[in-house]
C-alpha positions in Angstrom: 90.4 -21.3 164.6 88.8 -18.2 164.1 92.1 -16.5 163.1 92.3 -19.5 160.4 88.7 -18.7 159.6 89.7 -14.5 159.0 93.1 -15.3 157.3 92.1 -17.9 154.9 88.4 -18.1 154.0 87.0 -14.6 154.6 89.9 -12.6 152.9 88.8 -14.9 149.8 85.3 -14.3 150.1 85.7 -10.4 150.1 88.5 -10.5 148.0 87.5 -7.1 145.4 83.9 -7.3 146.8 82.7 -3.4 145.9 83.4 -4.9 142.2 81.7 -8.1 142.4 79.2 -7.8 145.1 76.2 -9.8 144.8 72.3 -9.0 144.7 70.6 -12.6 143.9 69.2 -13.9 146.9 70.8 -17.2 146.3 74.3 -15.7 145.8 74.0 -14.2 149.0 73.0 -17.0 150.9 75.5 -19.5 149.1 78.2 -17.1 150.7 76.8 -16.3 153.2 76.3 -19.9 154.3 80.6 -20.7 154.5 80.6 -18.3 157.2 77.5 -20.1 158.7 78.8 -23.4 158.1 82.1 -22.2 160.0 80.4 -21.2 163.3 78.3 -24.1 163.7 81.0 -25.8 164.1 82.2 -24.5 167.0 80.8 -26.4 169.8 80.2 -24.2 172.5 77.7 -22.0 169.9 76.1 -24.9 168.5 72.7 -24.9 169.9 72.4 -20.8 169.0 71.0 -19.5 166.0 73.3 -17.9 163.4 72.7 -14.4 164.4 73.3 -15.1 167.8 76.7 -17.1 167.4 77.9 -13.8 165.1 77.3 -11.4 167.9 79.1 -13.8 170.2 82.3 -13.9 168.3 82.1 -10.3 167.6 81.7 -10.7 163.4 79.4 -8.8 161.1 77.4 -10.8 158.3 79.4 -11.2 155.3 76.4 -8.8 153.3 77.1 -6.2 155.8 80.6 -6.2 155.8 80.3 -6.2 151.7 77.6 -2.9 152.3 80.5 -1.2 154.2 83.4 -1.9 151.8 81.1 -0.2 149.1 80.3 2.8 151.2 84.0 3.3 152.1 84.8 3.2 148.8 82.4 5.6 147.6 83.4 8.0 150.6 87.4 7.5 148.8 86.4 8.2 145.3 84.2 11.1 146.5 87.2 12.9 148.7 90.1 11.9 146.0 91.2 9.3 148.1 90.8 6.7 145.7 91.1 7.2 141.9 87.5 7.2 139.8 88.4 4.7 137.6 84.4 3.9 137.0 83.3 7.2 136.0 81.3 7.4 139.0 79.6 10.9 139.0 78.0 12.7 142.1 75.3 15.4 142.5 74.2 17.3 145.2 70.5 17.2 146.9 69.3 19.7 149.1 67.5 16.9 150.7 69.2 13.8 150.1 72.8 15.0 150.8 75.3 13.9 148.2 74.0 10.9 145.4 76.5 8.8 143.7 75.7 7.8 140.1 77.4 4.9 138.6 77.5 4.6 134.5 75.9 1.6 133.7 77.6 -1.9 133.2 78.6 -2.7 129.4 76.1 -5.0 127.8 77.7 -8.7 127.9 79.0 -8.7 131.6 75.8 -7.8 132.9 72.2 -7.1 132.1 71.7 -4.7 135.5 70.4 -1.3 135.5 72.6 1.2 136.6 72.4 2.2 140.3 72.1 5.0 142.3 73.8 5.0 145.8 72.6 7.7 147.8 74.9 8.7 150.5 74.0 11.0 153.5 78.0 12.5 154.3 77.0 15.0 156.0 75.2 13.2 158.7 77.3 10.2 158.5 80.7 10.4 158.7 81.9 13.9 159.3 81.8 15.6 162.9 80.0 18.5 163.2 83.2 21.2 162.8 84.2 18.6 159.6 80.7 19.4 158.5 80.8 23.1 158.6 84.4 23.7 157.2 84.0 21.2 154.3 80.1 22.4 153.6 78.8 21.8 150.2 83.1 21.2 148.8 83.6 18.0 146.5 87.2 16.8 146.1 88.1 18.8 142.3 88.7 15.6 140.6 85.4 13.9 140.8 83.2 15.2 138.4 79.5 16.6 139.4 76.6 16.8 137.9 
């Protein structure tokens, strides 16, 4: 069932997430709740709480797993990886680390200010020997500012 449940309803509900990812309270917890719904179900996690039943079938909130596609993505446009379609533009901090900018939406689709992810790469991601070899290098096609 739980193979069902990854196949079918959660590749739908993350389908493109980085792009549509939601930031109403409501939205959240109307998606949030198929997954909820789906393990209650299951009889022999029906008397825990929600929180407990994820951690007992090894599954991250549907939020978190949306928060992760977005950082990997960022990571991707920021090395290359992934093409910058956006116009996503990154500067350097000396105390921050790296900060993503993203150009604001056009007017019509949304009405939300434009956000600014801030990213800690050095500390997060890389090993320390990544760390010094690729210090303070951006991949050439992203532009900084």
């Amino acid at each position: 069932m739980l193979t069902l449940y990854k196949s079918l309803v959660r590749s739908i509900l993350e389908f493109n997430s980085p792009v549509w990812n939601p930031t109403k309270v409501g939205e959240i917890q109307a998606i949030e709740g198929v997954q909820k719904t789906f393990t209650s179900r299951i009889s022999a996690l029906k008397s825990d709480d929600y929180w407990k039943r994820l951690k007992e079938m090894s599954l991250m909130s549907l939020q978190r797993r949306r928060e992760r596609y977005i950082i990997l993505q960022v990571w991707k446009i920021l090395h290359g990886v992934s093409p910058n379609d956006i116009g996503m533009k990154f500067r350097e901090n000396s105390r921050r680390g790296i900060i993503a900018v993203t150009p604001p939406l056009v007017r019509g689709c949304s009405q939300r200010k434009p956000v600014a992810l801030r990213w800690f790469l050095r500390c997060a991601w890389s090993t320390p020997l990544e760390r010094s070899a690729n210090e303070g290098q951006i991949a050439k096609n992203v532009p900084v500012i």
